[in-house]
MISE-66696 format. One record per residue (C-alpha): residue number from 1; residue in three letters; z, y, x. Coordinates in steps of 0.5 Angstrom, whole numbers, padded with zeros to 4 digits. Each point is the difference from the previous one (the first is absolute). Layout:
// MISE-66696
{lumvex: NUM marlo: ALA pz: Z py: Y px: X}
...
// end
This chain:
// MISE-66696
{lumvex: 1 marlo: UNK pz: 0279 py: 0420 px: 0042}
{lumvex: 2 marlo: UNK pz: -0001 py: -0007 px: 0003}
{lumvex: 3 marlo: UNK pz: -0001 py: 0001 px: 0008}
{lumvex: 4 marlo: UNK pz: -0002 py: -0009 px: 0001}
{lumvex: 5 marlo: UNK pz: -0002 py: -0004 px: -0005}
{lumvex: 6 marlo: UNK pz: -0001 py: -0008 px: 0000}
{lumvex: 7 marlo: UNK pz: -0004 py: -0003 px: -0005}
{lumvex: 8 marlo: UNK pz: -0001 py: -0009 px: 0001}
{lumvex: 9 marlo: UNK pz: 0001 py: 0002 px: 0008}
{lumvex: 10 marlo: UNK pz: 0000 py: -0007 px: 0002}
{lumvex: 11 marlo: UNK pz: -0003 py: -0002 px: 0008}
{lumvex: 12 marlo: UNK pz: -0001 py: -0008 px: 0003}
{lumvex: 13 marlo: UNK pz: -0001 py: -0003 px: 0007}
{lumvex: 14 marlo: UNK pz: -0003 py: -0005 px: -0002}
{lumvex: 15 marlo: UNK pz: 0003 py: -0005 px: -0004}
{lumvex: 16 marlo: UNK pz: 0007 py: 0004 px: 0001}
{lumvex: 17 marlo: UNK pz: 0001 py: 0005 px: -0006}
{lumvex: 18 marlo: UNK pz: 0004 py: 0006 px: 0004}
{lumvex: 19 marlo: UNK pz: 0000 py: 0005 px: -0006}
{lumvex: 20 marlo: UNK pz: 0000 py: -0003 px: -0007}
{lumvex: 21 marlo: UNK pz: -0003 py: 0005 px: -0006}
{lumvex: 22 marlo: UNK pz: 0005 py: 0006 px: 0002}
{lumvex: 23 marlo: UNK pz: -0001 py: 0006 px: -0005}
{lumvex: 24 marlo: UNK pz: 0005 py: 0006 px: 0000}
{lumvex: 25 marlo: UNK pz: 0000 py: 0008 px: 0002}
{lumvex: 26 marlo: UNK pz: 0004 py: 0004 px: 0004}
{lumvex: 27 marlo: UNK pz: 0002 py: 0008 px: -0002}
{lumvex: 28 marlo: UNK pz: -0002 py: 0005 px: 0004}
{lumvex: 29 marlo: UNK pz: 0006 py: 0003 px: 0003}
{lumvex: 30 marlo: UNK pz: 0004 py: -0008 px: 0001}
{lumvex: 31 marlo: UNK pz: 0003 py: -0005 px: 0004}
{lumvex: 32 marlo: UNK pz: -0003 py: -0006 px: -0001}
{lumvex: 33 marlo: UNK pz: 0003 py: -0006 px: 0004}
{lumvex: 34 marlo: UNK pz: -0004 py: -0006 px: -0001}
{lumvex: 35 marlo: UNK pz: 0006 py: -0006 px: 0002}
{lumvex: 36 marlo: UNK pz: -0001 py: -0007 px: 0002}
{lumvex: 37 marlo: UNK pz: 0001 py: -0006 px: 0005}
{lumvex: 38 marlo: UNK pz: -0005 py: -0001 px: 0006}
{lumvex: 39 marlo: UNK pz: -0006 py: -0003 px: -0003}
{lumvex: 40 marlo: UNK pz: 0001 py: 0004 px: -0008}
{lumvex: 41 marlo: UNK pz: -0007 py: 0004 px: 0001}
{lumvex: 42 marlo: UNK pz: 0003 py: 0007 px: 0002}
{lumvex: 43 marlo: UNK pz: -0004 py: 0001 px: 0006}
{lumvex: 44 marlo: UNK pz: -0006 py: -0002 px: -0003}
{lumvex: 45 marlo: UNK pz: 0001 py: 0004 px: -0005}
{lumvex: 46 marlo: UNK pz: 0000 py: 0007 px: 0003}
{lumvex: 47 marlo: UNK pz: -0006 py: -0002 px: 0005}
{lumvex: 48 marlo: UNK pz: -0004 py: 0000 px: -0007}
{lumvex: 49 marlo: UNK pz: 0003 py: 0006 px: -0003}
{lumvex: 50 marlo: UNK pz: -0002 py: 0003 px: 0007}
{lumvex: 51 marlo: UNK pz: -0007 py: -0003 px: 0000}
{lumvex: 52 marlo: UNK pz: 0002 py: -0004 px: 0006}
{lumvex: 53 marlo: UNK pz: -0002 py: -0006 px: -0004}
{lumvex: 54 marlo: UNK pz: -0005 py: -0001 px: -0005}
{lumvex: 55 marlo: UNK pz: 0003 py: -0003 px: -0006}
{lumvex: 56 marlo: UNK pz: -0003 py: -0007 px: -0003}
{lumvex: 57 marlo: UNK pz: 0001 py: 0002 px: -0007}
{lumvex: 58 marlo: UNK pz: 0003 py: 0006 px: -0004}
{lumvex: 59 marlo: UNK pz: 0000 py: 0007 px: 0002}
{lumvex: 60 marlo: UNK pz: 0004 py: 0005 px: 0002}
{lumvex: 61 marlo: UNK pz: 0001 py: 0009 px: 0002}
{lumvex: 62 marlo: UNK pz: 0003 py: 0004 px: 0003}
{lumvex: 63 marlo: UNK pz: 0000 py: 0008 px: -0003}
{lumvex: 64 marlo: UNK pz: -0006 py: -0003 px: -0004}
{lumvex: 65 marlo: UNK pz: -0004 py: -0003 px: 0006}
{lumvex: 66 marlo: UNK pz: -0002 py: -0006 px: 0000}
{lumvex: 67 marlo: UNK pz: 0003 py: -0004 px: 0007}
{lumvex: 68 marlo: UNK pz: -0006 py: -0005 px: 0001}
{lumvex: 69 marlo: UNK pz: -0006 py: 0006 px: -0002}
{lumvex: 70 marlo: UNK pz: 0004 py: 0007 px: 0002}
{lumvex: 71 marlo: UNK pz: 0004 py: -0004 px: 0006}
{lumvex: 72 marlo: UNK pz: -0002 py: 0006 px: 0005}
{lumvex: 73 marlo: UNK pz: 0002 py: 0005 px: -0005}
{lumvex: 74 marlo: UNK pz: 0006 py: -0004 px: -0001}
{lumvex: 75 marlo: UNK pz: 0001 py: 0000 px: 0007}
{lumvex: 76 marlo: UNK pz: 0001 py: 0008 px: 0001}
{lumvex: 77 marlo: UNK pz: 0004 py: 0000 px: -0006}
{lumvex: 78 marlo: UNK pz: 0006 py: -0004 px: 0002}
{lumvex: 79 marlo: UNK pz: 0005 py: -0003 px: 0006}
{lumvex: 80 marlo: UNK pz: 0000 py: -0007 px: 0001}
{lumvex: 81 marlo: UNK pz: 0006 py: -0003 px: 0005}
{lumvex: 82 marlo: UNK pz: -0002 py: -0008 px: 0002}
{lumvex: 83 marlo: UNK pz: 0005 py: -0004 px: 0002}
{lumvex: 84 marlo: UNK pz: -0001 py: 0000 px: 0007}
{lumvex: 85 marlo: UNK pz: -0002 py: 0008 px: 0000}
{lumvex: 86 marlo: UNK pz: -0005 py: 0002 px: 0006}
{lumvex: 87 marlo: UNK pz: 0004 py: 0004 px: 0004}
{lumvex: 88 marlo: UNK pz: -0001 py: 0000 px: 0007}
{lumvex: 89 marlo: UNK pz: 0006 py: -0001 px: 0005}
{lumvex: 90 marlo: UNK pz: -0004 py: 0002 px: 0007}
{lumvex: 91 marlo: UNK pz: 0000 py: 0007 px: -0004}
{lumvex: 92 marlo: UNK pz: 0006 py: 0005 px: -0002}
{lumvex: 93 marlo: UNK pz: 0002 py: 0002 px: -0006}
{lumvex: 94 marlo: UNK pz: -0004 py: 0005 px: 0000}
{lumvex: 95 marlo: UNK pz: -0006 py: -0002 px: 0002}
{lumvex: 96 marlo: UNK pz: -0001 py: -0005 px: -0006}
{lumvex: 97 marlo: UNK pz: 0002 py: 0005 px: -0005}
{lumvex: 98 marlo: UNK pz: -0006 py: 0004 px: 0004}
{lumvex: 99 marlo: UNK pz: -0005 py: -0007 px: -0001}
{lumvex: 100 marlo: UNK pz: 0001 py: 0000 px: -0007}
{lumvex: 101 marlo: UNK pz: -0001 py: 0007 px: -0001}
{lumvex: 102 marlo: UNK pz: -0008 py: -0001 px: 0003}
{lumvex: 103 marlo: UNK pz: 0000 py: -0007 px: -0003}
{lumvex: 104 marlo: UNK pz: 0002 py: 0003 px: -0008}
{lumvex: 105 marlo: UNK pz: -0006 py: 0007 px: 0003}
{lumvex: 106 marlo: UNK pz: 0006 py: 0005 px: -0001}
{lumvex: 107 marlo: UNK pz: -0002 py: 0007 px: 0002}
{lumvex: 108 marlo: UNK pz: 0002 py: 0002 px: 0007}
{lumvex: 109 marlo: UNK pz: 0002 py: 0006 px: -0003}
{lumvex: 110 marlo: UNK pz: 0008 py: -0001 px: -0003}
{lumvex: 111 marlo: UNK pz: 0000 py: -0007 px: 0003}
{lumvex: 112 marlo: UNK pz: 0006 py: 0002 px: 0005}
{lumvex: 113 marlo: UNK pz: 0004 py: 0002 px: -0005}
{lumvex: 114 marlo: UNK pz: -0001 py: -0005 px: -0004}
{lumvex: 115 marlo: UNK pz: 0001 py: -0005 px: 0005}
{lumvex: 116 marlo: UNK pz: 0008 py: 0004 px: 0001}
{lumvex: 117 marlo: UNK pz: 0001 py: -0001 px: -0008}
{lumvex: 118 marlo: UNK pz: -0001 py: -0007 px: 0001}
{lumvex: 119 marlo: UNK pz: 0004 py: -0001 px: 0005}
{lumvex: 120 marlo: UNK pz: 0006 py: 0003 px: -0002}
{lumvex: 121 marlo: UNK pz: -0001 py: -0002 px: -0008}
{lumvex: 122 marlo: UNK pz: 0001 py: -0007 px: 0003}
{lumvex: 123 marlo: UNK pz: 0005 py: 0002 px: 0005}
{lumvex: 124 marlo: UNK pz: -0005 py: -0002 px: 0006}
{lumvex: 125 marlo: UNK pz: 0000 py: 0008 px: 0004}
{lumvex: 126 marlo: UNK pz: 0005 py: -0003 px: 0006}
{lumvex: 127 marlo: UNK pz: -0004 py: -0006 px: 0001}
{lumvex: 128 marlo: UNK pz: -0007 py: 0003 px: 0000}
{lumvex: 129 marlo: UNK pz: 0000 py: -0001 px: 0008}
{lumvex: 130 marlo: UNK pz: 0001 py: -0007 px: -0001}
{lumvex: 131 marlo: UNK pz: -0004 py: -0006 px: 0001}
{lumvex: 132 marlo: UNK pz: -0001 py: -0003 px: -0007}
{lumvex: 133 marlo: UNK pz: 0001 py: -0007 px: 0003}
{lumvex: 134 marlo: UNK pz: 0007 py: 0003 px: 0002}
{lumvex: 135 marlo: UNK pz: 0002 py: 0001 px: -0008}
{lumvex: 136 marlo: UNK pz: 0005 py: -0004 px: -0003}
{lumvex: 137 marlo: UNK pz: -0003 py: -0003 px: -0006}
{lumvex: 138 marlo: UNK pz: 0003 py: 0004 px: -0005}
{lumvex: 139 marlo: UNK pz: -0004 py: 0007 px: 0004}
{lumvex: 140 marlo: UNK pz: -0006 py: -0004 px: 0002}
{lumvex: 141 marlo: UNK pz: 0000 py: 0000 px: -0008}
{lumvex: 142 marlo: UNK pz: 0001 py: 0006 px: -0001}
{lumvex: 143 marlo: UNK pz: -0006 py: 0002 px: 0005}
{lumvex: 144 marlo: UNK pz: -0004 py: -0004 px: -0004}
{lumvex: 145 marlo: UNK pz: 0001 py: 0003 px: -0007}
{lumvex: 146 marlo: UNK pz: -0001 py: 0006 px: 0004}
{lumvex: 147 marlo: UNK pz: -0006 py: -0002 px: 0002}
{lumvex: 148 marlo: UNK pz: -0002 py: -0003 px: -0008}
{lumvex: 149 marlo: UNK pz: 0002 py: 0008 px: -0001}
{lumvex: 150 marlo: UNK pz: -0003 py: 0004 px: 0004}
{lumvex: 151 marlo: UNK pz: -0007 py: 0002 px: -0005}
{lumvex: 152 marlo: UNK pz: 0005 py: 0001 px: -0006}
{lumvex: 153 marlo: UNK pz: -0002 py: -0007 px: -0004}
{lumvex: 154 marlo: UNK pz: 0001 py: 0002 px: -0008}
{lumvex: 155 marlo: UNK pz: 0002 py: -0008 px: 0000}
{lumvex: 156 marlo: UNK pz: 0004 py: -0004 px: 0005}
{lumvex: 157 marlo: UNK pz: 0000 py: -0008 px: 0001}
{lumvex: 158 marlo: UNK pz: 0004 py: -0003 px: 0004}
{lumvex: 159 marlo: UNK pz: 0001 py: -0006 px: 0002}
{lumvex: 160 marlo: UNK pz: 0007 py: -0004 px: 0000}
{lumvex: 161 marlo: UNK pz: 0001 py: 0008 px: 0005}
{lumvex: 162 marlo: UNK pz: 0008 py: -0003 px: 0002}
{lumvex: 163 marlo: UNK pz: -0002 py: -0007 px: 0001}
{lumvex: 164 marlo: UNK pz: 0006 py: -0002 px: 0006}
{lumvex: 165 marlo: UNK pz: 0002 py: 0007 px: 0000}
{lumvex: 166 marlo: UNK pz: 0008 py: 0001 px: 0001}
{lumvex: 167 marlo: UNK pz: 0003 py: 0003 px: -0007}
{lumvex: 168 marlo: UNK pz: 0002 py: 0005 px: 0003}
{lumvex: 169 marlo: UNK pz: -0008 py: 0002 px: 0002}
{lumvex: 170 marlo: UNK pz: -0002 py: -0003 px: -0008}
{lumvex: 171 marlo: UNK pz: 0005 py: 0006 px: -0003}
{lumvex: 172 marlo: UNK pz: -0004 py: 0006 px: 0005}
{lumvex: 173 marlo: UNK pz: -0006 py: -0003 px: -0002}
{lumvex: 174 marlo: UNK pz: 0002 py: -0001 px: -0007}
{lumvex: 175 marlo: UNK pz: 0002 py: 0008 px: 0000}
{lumvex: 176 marlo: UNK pz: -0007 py: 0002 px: 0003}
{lumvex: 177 marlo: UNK pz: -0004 py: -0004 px: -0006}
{lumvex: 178 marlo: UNK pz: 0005 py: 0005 px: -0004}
{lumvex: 179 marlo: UNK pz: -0002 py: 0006 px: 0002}
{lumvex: 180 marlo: UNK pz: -0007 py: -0002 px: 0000}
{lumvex: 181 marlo: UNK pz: 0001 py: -0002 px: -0008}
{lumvex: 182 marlo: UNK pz: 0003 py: 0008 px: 0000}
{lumvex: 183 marlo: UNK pz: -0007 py: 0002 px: 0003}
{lumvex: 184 marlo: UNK pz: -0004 py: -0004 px: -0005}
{lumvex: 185 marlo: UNK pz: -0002 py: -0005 px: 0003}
{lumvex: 186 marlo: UNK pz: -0002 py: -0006 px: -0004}
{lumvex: 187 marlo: UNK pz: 0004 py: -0006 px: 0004}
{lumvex: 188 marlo: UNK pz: -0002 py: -0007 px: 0001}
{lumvex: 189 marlo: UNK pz: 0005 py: -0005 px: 0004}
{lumvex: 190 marlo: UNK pz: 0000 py: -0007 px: -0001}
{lumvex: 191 marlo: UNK pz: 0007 py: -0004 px: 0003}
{lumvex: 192 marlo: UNK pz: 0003 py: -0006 px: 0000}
{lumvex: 193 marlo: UNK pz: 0006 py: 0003 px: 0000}
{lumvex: 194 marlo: UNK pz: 0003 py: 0000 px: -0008}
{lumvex: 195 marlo: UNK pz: 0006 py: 0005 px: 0002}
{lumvex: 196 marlo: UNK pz: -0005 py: 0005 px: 0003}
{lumvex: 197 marlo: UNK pz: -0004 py: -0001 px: -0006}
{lumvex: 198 marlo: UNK pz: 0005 py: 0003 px: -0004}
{lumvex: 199 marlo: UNK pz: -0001 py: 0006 px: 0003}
{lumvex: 200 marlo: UNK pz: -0007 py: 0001 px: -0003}
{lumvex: 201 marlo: UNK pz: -0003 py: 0003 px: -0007}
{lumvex: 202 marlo: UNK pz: -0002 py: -0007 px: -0001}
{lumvex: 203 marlo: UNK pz: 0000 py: -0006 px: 0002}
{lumvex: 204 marlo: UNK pz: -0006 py: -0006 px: -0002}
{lumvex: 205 marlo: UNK pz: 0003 py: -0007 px: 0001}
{lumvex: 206 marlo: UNK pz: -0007 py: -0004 px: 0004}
{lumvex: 207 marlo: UNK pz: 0002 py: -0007 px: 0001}
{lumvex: 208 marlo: UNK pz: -0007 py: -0005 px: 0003}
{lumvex: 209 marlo: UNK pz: -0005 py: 0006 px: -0003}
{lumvex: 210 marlo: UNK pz: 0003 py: 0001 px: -0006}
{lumvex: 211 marlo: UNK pz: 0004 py: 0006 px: -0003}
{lumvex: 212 marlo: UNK pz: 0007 py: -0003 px: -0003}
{lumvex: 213 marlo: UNK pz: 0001 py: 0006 px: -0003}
{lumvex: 214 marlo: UNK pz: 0000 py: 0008 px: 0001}
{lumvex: 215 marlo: UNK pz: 0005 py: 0006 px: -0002}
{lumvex: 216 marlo: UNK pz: 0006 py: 0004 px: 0002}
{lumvex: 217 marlo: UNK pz: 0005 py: -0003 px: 0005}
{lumvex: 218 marlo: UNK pz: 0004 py: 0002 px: -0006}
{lumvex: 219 marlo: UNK pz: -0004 py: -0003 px: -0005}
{lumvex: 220 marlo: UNK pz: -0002 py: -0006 px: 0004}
{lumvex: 221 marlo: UNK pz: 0008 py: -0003 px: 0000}
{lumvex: 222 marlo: UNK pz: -0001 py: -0001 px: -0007}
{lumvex: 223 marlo: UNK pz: -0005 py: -0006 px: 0000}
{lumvex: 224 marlo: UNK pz: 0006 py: -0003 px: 0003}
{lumvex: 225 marlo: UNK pz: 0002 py: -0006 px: -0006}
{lumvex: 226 marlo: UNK pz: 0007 py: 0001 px: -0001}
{lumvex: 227 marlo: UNK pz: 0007 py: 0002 px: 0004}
{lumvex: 228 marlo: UNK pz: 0001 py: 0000 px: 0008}
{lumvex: 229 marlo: UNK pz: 0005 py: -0004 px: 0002}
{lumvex: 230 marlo: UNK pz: 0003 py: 0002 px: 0008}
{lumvex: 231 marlo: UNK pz: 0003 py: -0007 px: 0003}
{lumvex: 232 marlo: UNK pz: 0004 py: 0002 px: 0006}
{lumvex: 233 marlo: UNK pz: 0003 py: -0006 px: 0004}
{lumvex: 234 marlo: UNK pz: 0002 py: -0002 px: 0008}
{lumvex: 235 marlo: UNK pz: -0006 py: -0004 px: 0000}
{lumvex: 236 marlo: UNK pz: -0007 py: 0002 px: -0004}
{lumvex: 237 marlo: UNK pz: -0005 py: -0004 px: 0002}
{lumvex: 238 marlo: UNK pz: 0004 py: -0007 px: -0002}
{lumvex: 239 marlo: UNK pz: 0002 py: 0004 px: -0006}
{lumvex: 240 marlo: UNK pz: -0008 py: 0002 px: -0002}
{lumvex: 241 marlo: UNK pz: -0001 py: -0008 px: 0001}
{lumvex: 242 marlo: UNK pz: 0005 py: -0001 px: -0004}
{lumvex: 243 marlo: UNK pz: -0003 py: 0004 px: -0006}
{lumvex: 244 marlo: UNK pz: -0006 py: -0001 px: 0000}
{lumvex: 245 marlo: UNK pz: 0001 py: -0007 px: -0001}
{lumvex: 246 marlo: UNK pz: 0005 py: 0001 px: -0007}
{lumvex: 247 marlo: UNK pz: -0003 py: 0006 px: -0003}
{lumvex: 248 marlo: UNK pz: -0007 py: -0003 px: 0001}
{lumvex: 249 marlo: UNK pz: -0002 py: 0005 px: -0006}
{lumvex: 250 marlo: UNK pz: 0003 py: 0006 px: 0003}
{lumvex: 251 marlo: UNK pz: -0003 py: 0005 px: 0007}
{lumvex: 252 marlo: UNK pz: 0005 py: -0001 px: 0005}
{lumvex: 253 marlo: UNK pz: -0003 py: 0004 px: 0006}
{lumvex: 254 marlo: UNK pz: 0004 py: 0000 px: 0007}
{lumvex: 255 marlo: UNK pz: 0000 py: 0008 px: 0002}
{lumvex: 256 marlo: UNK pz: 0004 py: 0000 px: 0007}
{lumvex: 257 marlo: UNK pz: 0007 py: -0001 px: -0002}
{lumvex: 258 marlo: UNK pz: 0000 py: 0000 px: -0007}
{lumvex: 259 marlo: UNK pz: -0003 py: -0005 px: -0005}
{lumvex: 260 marlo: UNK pz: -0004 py: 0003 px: -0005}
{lumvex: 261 marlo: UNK pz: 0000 py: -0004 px: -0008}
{lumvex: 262 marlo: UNK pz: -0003 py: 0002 px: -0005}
{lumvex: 263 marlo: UNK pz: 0002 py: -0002 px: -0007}
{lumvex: 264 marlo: UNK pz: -0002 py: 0002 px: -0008}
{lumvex: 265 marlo: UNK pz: 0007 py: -0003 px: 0000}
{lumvex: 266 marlo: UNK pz: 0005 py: 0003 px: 0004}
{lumvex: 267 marlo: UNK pz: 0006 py: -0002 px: -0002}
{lumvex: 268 marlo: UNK pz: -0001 py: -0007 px: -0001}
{lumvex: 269 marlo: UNK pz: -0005 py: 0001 px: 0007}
{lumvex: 270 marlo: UNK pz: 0006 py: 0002 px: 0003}
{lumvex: 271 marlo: UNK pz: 0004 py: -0006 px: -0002}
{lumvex: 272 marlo: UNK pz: -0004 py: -0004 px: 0004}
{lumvex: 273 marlo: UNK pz: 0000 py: 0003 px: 0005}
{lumvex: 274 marlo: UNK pz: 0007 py: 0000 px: 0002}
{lumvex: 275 marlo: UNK pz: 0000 py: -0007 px: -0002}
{lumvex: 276 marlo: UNK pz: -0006 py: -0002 px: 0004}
{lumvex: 277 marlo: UNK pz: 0003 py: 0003 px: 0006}
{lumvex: 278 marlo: UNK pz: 0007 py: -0003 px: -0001}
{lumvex: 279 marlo: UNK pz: -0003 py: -0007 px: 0001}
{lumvex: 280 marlo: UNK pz: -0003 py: 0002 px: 0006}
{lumvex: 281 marlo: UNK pz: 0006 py: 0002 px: 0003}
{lumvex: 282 marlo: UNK pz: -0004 py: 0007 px: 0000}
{lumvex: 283 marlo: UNK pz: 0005 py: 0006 px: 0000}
{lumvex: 284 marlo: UNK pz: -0002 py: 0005 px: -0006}
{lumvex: 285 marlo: UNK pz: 0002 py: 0007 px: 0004}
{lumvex: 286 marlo: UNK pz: -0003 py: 0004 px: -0006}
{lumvex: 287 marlo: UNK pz: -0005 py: 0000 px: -0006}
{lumvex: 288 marlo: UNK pz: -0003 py: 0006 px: -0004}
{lumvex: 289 marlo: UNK pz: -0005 py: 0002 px: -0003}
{lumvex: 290 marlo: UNK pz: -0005 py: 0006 px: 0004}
{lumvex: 291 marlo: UNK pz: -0006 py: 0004 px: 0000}
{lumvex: 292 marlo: UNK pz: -0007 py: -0004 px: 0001}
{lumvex: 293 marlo: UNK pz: -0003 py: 0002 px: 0007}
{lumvex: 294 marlo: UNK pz: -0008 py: 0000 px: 0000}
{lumvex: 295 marlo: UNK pz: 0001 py: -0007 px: 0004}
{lumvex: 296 marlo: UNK pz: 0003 py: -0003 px: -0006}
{lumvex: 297 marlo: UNK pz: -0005 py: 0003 px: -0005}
{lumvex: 298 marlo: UNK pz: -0005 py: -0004 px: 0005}
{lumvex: 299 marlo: UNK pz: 0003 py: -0005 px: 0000}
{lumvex: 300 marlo: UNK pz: 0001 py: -0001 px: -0008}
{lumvex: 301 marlo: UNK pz: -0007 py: 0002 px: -0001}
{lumvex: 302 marlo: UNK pz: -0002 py: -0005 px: 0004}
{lumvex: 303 marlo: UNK pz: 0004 py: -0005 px: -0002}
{lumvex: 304 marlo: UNK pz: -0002 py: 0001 px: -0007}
{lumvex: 305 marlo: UNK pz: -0008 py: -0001 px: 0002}
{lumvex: 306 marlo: UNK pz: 0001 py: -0006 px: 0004}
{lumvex: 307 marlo: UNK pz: 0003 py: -0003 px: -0007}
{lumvex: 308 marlo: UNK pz: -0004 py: 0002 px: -0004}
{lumvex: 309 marlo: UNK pz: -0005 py: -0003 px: 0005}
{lumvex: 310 marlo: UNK pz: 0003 py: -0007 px: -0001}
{lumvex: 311 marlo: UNK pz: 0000 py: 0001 px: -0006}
{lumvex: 312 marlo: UNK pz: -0007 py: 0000 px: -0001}
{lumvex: 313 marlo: UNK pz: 0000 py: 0007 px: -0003}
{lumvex: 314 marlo: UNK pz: -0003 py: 0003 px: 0007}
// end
């Protein structure tokens, strides 16, 4: 079953198009994360899918509702974490849940219980005398997802949920979003982190307002057009420089402290490498082939795209 479906989804802001033609489905009973830098259309594109924003052209539903006809039926239906998620910090943890639990019309009756559910399924019962503006970000995240909880949405989307949050908070948030999966509930998150990303069911690559390309992490890896080179060296950056420049027909990405290139020919590829970081006096501490992230596969398929559009073929 198609839990969210979008048909020529595109929205503009005047002369800016934000969301460009996008068209794919989300199975119930997934985690769809939605990846891009600052800018692609991530947000954009869950305030259409949860009739914040009325699209400029295409269409898009959610259980078979429409988001611009059904919105307020859409609206019950589901759980939306923003950005910047309304909690409030004057009252405690508790207090807020309480707030949401009016706003959302859960009965009074069982709502205790329930609110006590939340608290500990997202590990939050010894704080629930707190300030929310106490919180470290990591549980100010976690009250929040509780709150987009509290009426039992049948979809979530959440919005880049563990922006500047520490990886240690990402990894619990993560966990919790499991056992939501285990429930049944049909999850949609949108990141801009790729190793995150992994995690998910499936990933769609969204760059300026197009979809790049949607699949498995697995699945995804794939598209990436020959074999990954991992150049590690005491100085990366003067390495990446370097190659960029003598292997102009190759992907050389920098990725902290490794340099990754990739080649459909890596043995010769390999060879000027290390001839290309011997003249520039850049000692070569190791060069192998190794698993494509989904970073890497981002950074082909861009790549890719970006030639074509030189090349008049876009």
């Amino acid at each position: 079953m198609t839990a969210v479906a979008l048909d020529g989804l595109t929205k503009r802001f005047g002369d800016t198009l934000a969301v460009d033609r996008l068209t794919f489905g989300i199975a119930a009973g997934e985690i769809f994360a939605l990846v891009g830098p600052d800018g692609a259309g991530k947000t954009t594109t869950l305030r259409m899918l949860t009739g914040i924003l009325t699209p400029t052209a295409g269409t898009a539903s959610v259980l078979g509702l429409d988001t611009v006809r059904e919105a307020e039926a859409i609206k019950e239906q589901i759980g939306y974490m923003s950005q910047r998620f309304g909690l409030y910090p004057d009252l405690r943890v508790e207090e807020n849940l309480h707030f949401y639990a009016e706003i959302y019309g859960v009965p009074r009756r069982g709502r205790e219980e329930k609110i006590d559910r939340l608290l500990a399924f997202s590990n939050m019962q010894p704080f629930k005398k707190r300030l929310a503006g106490n919180l470290s970000g990591g549980m100010k995240q976690k009250l929040g997802l509780a709150c987009a909880l509290i009426h039992t949405p049948r979809v979530l989307f959440l919005d880049e949920p563990t922006n500047g949050v520490d990886p240690v908070s990402r990894r619990d948030f993560w966990r919790i979003l499991y056992q939501l999966l285990a429930d049944g509930v049909t999850i949609v998150v949108s990141t801009a982190y790729l190793d995150e990303a992994e995690r998910a069911t499936r990933v769609g690559l969204l760059h300026q307002g197009r979809l790049l390309a949607a699949d498995t992490p697995k699945r995804l890896k794939r598209l990436i057009e020959g074999t990954l080179l991992e150049v590690r060296t005491d100085r990366p950056r003067l390495a990446a420089a370097a190659l960029r420049k003598s292997l102009a027909a190759e992907s050389v990405s920098l990725f902290g402290e490794r340099v990754h290139v990739v080649s459909r020919q890596p043995e010769e590829t390999g060879a000027a490498i290390a001839t290309t970081l011997a003249g520039e006096g850049i000692r070569l501490a190791s060069l192998i082939p190794a698993e494509p992230s989904l970073e890497d596969v981002f950074v082909s398929v861009l790549g890719s795209l970006e030639g074509s559009r030189h090349a008049g073929l876009d």
